[in-house]
Every structure is written in structure tokens, then in C-alpha cells.
C-alpha positions as CSV (number, residue, x, y, z in Angstrom):
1,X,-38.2,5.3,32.6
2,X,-41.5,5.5,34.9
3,X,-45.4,4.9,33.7
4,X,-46.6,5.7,30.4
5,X,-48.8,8.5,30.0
6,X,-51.9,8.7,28.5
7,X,-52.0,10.4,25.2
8,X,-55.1,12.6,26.4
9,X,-53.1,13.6,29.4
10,X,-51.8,16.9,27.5
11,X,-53.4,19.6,25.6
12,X,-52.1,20.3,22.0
13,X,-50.6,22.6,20.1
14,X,-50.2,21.8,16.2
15,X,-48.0,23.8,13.9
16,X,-48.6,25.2,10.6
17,X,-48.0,22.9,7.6
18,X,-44.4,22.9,6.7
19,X,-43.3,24.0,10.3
20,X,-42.5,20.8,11.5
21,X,-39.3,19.9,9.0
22,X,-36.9,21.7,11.7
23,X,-38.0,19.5,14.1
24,X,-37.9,16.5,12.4
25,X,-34.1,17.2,11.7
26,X,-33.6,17.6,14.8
27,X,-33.9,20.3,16.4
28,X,-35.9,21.1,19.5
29,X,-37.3,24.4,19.3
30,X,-40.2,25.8,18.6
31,X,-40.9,29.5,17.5
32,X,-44.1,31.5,18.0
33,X,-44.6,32.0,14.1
34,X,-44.7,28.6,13.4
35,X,-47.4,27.4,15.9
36,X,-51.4,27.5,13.9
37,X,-52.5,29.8,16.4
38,X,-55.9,29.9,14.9
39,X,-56.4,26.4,15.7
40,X,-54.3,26.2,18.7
41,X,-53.8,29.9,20.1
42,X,-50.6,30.3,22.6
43,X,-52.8,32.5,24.7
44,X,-54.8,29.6,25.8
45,X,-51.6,28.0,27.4
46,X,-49.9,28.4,30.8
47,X,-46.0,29.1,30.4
48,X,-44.0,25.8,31.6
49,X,-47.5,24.1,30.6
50,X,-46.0,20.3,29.0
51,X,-47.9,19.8,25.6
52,X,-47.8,17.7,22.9
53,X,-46.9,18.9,19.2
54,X,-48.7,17.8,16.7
55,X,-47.8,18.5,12.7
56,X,-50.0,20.4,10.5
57,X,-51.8,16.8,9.7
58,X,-52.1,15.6,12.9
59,X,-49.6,13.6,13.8
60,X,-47.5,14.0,16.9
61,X,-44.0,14.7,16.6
62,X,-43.3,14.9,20.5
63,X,-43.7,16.4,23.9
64,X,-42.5,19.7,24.4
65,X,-43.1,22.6,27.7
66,X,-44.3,26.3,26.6
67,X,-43.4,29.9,27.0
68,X,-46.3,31.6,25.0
69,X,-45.0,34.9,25.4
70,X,-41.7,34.1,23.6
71,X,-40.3,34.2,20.4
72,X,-38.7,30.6,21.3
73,X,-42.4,29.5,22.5
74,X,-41.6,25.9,22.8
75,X,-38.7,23.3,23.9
76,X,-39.4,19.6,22.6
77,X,-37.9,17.5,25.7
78,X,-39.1,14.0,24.1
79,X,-40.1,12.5,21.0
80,X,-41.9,9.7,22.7
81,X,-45.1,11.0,24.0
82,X,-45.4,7.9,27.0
83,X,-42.9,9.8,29.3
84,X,-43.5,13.5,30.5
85,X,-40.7,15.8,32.1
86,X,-40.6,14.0,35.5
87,X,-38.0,12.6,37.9
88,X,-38.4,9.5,35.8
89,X,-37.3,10.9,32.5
90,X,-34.5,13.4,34.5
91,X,-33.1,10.4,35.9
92,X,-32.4,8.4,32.1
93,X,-30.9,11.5,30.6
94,X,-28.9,12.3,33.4
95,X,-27.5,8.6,33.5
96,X,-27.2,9.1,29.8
97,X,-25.2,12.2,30.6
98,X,-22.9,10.9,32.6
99,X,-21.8,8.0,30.8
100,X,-20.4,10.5,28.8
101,X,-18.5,12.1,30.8
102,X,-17.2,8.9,32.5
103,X,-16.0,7.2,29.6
104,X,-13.7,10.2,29.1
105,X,-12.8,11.0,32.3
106,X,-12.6,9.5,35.3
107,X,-12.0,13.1,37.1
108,X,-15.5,14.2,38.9
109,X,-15.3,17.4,37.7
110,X,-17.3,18.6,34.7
111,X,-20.2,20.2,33.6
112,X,-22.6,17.5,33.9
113,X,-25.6,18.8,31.4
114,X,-25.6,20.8,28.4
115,X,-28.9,21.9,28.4
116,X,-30.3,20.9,24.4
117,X,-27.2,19.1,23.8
118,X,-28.0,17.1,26.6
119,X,-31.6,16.8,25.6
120,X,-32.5,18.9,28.9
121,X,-33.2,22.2,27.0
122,X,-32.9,25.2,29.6
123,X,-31.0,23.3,32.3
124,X,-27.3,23.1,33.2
125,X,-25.4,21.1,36.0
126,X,-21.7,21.8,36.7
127,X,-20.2,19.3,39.0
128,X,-17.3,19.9,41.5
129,X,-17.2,16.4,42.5
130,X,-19.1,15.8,45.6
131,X,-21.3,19.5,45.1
132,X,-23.3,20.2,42.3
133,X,-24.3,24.0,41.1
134,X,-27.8,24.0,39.0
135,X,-28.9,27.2,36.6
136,X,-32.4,26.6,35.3
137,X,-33.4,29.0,32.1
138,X,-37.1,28.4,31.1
139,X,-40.0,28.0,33.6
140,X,-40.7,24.7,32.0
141,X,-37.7,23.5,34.0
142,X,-38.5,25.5,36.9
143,X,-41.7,23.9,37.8
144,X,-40.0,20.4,37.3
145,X,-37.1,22.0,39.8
146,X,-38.1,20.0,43.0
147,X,-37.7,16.6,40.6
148,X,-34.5,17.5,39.1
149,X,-32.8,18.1,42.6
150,X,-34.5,14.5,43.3
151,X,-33.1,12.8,40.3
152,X,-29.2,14.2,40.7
153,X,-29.3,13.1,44.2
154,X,-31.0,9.8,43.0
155,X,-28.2,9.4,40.1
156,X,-24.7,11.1,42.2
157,X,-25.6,11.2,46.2
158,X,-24.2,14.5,46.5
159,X,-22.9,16.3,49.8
160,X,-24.8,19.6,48.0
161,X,-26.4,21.1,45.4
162,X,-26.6,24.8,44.6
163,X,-29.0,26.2,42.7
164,X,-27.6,29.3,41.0
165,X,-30.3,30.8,39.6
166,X,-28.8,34.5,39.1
167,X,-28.6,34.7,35.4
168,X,-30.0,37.5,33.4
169,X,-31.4,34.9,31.0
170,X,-34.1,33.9,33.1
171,X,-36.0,37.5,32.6
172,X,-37.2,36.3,29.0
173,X,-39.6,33.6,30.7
174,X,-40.3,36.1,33.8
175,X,-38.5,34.3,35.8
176,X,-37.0,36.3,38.7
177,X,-33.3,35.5,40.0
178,X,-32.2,33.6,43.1
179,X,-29.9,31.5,44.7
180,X,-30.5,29.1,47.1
181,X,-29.1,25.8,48.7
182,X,-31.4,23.1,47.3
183,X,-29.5,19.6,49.1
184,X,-27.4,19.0,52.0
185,X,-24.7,21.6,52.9
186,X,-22.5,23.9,50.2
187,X,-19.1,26.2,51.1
188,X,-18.7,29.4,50.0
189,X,-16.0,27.8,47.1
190,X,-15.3,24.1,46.2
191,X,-12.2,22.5,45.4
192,X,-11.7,21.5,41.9
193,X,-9.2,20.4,39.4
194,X,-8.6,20.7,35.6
195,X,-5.6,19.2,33.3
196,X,-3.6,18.4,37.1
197,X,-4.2,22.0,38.5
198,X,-6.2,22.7,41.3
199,X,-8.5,25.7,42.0
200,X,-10.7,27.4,44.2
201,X,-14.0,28.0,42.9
202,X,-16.5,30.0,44.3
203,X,-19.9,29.2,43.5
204,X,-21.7,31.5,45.6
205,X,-20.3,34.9,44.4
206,X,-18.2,33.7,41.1
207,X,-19.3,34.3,37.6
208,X,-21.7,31.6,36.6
209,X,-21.5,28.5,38.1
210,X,-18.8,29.7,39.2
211,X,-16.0,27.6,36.9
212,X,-15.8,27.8,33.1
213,X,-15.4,24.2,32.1
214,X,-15.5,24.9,28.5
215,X,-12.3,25.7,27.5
216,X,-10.9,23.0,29.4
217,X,-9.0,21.2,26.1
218,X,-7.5,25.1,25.0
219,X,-5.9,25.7,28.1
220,X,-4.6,22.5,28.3
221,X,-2.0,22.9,25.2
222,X,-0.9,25.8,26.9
223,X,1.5,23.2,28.1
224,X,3.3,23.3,24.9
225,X,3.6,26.8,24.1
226,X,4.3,28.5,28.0
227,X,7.7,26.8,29.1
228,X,9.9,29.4,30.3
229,X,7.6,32.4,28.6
230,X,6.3,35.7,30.1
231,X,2.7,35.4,29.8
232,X,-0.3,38.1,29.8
233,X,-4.1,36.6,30.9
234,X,-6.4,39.7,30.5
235,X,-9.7,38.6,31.1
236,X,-8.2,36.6,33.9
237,X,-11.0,35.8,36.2
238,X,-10.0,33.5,38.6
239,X,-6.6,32.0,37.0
240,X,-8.1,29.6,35.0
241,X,-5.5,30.3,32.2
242,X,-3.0,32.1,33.9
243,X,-2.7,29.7,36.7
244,X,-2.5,27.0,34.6
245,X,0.4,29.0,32.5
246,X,2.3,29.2,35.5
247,X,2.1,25.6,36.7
248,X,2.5,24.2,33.4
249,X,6.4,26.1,33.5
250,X,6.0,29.9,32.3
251,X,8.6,31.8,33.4
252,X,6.1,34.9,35.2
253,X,2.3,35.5,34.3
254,X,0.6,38.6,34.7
255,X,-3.4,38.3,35.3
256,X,-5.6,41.1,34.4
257,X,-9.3,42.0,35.5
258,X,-11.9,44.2,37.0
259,X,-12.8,42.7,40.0
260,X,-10.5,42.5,43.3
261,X,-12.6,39.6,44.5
262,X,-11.6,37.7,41.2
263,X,-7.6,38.8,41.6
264,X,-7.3,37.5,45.0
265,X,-8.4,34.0,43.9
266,X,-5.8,34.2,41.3
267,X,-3.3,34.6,43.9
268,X,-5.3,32.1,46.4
269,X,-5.2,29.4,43.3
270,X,-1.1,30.4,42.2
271,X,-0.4,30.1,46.0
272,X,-2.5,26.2,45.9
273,X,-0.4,25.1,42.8
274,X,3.1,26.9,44.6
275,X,3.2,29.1,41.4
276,X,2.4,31.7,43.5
277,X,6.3,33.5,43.3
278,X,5.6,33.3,39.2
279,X,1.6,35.0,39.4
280,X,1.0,38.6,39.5
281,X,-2.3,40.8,39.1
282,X,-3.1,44.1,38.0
283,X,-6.7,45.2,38.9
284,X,-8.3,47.6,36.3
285,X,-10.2,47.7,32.7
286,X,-8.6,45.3,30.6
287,X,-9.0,47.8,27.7
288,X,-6.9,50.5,29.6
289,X,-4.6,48.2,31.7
290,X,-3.5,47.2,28.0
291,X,-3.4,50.4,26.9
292,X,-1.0,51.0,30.4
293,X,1.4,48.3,29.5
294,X,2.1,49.2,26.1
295,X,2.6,52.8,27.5
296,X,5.0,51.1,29.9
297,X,6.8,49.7,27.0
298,X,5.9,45.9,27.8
299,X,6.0,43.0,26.0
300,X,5.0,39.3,26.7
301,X,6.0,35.6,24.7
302,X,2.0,34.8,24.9
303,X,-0.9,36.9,25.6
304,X,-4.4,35.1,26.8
305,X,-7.0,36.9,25.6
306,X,-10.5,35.4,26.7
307,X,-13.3,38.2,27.4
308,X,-17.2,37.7,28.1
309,X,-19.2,37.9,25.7
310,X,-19.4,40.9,23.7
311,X,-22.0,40.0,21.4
312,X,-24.9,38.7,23.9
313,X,-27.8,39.1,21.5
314,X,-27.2,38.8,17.8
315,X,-28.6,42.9,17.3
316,X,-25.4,43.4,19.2
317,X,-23.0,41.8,16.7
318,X,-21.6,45.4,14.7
319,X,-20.7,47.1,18.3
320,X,-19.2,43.3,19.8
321,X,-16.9,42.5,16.3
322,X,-16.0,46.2,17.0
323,X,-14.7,45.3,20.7
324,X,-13.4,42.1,19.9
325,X,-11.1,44.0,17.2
326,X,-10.1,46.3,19.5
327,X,-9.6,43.8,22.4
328,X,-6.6,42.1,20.2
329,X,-5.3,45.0,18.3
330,X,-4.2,46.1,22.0
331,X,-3.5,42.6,22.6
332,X,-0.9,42.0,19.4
333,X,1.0,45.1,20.4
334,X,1.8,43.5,24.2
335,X,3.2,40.6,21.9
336,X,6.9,40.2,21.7
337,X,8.5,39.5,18.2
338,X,7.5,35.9,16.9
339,X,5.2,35.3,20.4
340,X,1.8,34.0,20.3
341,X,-1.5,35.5,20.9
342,X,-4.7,33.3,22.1
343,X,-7.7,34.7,21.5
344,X,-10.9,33.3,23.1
345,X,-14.7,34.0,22.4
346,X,-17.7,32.5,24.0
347,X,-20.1,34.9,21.9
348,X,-22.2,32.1,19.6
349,X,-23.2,35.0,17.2
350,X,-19.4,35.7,16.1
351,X,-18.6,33.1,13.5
352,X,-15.5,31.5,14.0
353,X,-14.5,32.6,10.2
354,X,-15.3,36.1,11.3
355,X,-12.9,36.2,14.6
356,X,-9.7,34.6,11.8
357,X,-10.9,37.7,9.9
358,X,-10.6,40.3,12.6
359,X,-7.2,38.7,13.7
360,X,-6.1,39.1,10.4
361,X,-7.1,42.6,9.7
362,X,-5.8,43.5,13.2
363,X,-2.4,42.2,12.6
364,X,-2.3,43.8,9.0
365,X,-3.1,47.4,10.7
366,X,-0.2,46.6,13.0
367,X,1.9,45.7,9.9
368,X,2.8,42.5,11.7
369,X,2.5,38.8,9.4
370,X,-0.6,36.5,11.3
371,X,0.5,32.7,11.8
372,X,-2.3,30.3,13.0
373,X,-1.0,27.5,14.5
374,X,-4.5,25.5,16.0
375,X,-7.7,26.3,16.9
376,X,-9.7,25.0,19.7
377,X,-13.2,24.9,20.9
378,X,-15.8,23.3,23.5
379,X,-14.4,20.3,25.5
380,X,-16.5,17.3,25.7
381,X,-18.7,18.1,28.4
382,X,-20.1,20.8,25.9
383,X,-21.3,18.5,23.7
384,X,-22.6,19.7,20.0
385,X,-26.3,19.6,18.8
386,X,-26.0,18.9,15.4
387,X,-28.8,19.9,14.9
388,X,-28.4,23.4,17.0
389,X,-25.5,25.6,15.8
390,X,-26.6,27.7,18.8
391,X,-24.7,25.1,20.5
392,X,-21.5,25.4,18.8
393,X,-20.4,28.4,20.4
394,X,-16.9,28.4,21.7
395,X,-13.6,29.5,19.8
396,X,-9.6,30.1,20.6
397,X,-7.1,30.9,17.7
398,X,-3.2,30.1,18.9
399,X,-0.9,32.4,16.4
400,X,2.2,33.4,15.9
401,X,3.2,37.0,15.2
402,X,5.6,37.8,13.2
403,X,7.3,41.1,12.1
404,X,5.9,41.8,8.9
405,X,8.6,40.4,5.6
């Protein structure tokens, strides 16, 4: 894992007495407040500076790189103080990374890091087999960004890696927004495929990296509820449910979304999976090319419903439970007698308890009986902090509707 360190090599920061019990539980951030700033001011630190963190008493707990200027000042990357952020250290956790992901699959394409749940806090790395696409968060990883393109190609021999730095995430460490080829050469979309269906992705222009790996296990059952069903995937994207409704035997699926560049992948990916006779789109607000439909008098087996996040930051959550309530009540009246809604959220600050809750009140306005069948979340290349709910973020309720008895 590369040469020890000295222990002198990094400057300290020590926390106020007491601070240190969330850390030693596990988790692996640090906030502002909890640093002794009159021993060890913030101010006297470089952001991305590595440090070492020392407890109220002394004694180190770990290795960890610095934004002073953020609430989230600090992100522990090691709790063994010989090995600093480095090729070295990227190279062990990315092995240790993907021997997770190879003992479940044996299909090269998944999202390779986790950031904390990977124990490489502000990094991710989807991989589309032989190209990889990078977003870096924090300026800690940024200045290590030369070593991490180093270790993947060390550790997977890529043909390209794509660093897709374009988030709006990166603004809280000042970090502007980019996107650049890093390795070798990268097309304009990779070929990719999840649960046996295959898909365009593009990674230059696409949401993200691109690819939303983490309902992977959700949209596979799919395959036990779509056979011979009309379906409705508002929020559509690129096809990744509706596509996969169509190849998996739905009788018709109707994608929904905002952008035209999104819509003509769906119909690029139905046309790869020859489901494209069975795919059609309809460009617009989801909100009011629901509210069309229902005008229309339509009505669909299974609506998708799988929208961005509404609640980004958690000062947002009254105005996002507000959207997500309106987002299905729109939904349940597209559903036919005794069809299913599925009902997606990525937004970590709405509880899982509180989305069954707005279902239920939802389907109670519409005088309609709620049935939840399953519920799904993150697949296993979204692994779970334990110790960071923050990483537990992902939800999709499959019900039945029923007319109300």
C-alpha cells in the first residue's frame, strides 16, 4: 500500500472533547463546529490540505483532507496515519472496490466507487466496461486527480476515462466545472447493458455520468409485473425503465420528458433492443403531459414514476414532499383499475416512511384503496455506510390500486 509516512509529515487539527465519538463509530466527516479552533484554527489550513485528526486528548484518530470554509470541513480518508491519499492508497481501495462488484457480477458495468461508502469520500467512478466516467466533489480529491486517473488505469487498463466534472456540487469547495478527457480516447455515448438490455449512454451530454446504475435491482422485477401491460415512464430519461418494460414483454410503453435529446435515445435504445414498434415518447413537462393524458382520458396497467430530486438540500424538504405528492396524485389517476404505480425517489432527505405516507394520503384523496406489494432500493454497487445514512438514499414503492371498498 506504498511507504509509510512520517507522523510529522502533516499538520494537525484536534477536535473539541467529545467531538470525536462520531468518528469513532464510524463515520467520516468532520463539521466546522466540532474542530478546537482556538488551538487548531481552520483559517490556518489550505482547502484539500491532508491532515491528521487528533481527539481532544491527543490521540490521533486518522488522516483526513480539509475544506475550511465548509460546514463539512473535513473527510477522514484513513484511519491508519502511515498511508496518505496517494496512487498507493487509490489503488487498495479501488481493488477493494472491485472485488465487490466482481463477486456479484461478472457484467463490466457498474458504478465502480461510492464515494464514503467506498471509503473514497467525494469521488465516484461509473464504468461502462472498457471507459470509465469520473465526477470528483471536494478539492481534496481534486488535487489527488492526476493519481486517481493513474491508479484506475493501473487497476482496469481502460480504452478511456472521462472526467465529468459538471456537477453543481462542486461550487461548495469552489471548485469550478469541467469536463475533460483524462485517458486514451472516449465516444460521444458508450454501449452498456443492464438486467440483458442494452443501451446507449451518453456520457458527454447525459445527466450525470451519464447512466443511473442505482436502481438497477427495481427495474429489474419489472419483469414480473409488465407482461402484456400498457406502461407510462414519466421521468423517462433515456429509457432506462421504459426500455426495459418493453423488452421485458409490455404490451406498449409510453416515455415522458423534457428534453428531445433524452427522447431520441429512448427511441435509439427501443430501436437496439427491437422494442422499438412497442416505445413511444411524448416531449413536454411531466407535470402537464400527465395533466394532458388524464384530459385525454388515458389510462395505463403500470405507471413509472422516477423524477430528480426534488428535495436537493434538506431546507427544501416542505416545497419537494409538496411536489412529490403531486407528482403521484397525477400519477394514480393515469392508473387503470387494480394497475400498479412505481414510485421512485433519489432525494436522501425524504424518508422512506414519509414517501409510504404521501402515497397513502394521495390514494385516499383519490378515494382509491393503496396496496404495497415490495419496495426496492440501491443495488449493490451503491453500497451502504452504516455509519452514514446520507448514504442510504434511494427508494421505489410497487403498489396496487384499487377502487376504494
Amino acid at each position: 500500500m506504498g511507504f509509510p509516512v512520517m507522523k510529522e509529515s502533516f499538520d494537525v487539527i484536534r477536535l473539541k472533547n467529545q467531538a470525536d465519538r462520531r468518528l469513532r463509530a464510524g463515520h467520516l466527516w468532520i463539521y466546522s463546529n466540532e474542530v478546537d479552533v482556538a488551538q487548531t484554527p481552520l483559517k490556518n489550513f489550505q482547502s484539500g490540505q491532508q491532515v491528521r485528526v487528533e481527539t481532544s486528548r491527543g490521540k490521533t484518530i486518522g488522516l483526513a483532507y480539509l475544506n475550511p470554509h465548509n460546514l463539512i470541513c473535513g473527510r477522514l480518508f484513513s484511519r491508519d496515519i502511515k498511508y496518505a491519499l496517494d496512487k498507493s492508497l487509490l489503488v487498495h481501495r479501488l481493488n477493494i472496490a472491485l472485488s465487490l462488484r466482481n463477486s456479484i457480477t461478472d457484467k463490466p458495468f457498474y458504478r465502480l466507487v461510492y464515494g464514503d461508502s467506498d471509503f473514497l469520500p467525494g469521488l465516484v467512478v461509473d464504468r461502462f466496461g472498457d471507459y470509465l466516467v469520473v465526477q470528483i466533489a471536494t478539492e481534496g480529491m481534486e488535487l489527488v486527480k492526476g493519481d486517481i486517473v493513474a491508479a484506475l488505469v493501473q487497476v482496469l487498463r481502460p480504452k478511456g476515462i472521462l472526467i465529468k466534472n459538471d456537477s453543481r456540487i462542486r461550487a461548495t469547495d469552489g471548485l469550478p466545472e469541467y469536463v475533460e478527457v483524462a485517458y486514451g480516447e472516449m465516444p460521444e455515448q458508450v454501449l452498456m447493458e443492464e438486467n440483458g438490455v442494452r443501451f446507449h449512454v451518453p456520457v458527454f451530454n447525459g445527466q450525470k455520468t451519464g447512466w443511473f446504475y442505482d436502481h438497477r435491482a427495481s427495474r429489474a422485477r419489472l419483469k414480473s409485473y409488465v407482461k402484456d401491460l400498457r406502461v407510462l415512464d414519466v421521468f423517462s430519461y433515456i429509457g432506462g425503465w421504459g426500455v426495459q418494460a418493453a423488452s421485458f414483454g409490455a404490451e406498449s410503453v409510453t416515455c415522458i420528458d423534457s428534453s428531445e435529446f433524452a427522447l431520441d435515445l429512448v427511441e435509439d435504445n427501443a430501436l437496439l433492443n427491437d422494442v422499438r414498434d412497442k416505445v413511444g415518447t411524448i416531449q413536454g413537462s411531466a407535470f402537464d403531459a400527465m395533466k394532458m393524458l388524464i384530459d385525454e382520458g388515458e389510462r395505463f396497467d403500470l405507471v413509472i414514476i422516477d423524477p430528480p430530486a426534488f428535495i436537493p438540500k434538506r431546507k427544501d424538504s416542505k416545497k419537494g414532499e409538496q411536489a412529490y405528492r403531486r407528482a403521484n396524485e397525477l400519477a394514480m389517476r393515469l392508473v387503470s383499475k387494480n394497475g400498479y404505480l412505481v414510485s421512485g425517489s433519489c432525494s436522501m432527505h425524504l424518508k422512506r416512511d414519509t414517501l409510504v405516507d404521501l402515497l397513502r394520503a394521495s390514494s385516499r384523496h383519490l378515494d382509491r384503496d393503496l396496496q404495497i406489494v415490495e419496495q426496492g432500493g440501491q443495488s449493490f454497487d451503491h453500497p451502504v455506510h452504516p455509519a452514514i445514512p446520507e448514504t442510504d438514499y434511494l427508494k421505489a414503492v410497487f403498489a396496487r390500486l384499487l377502487p376504494a371498498s
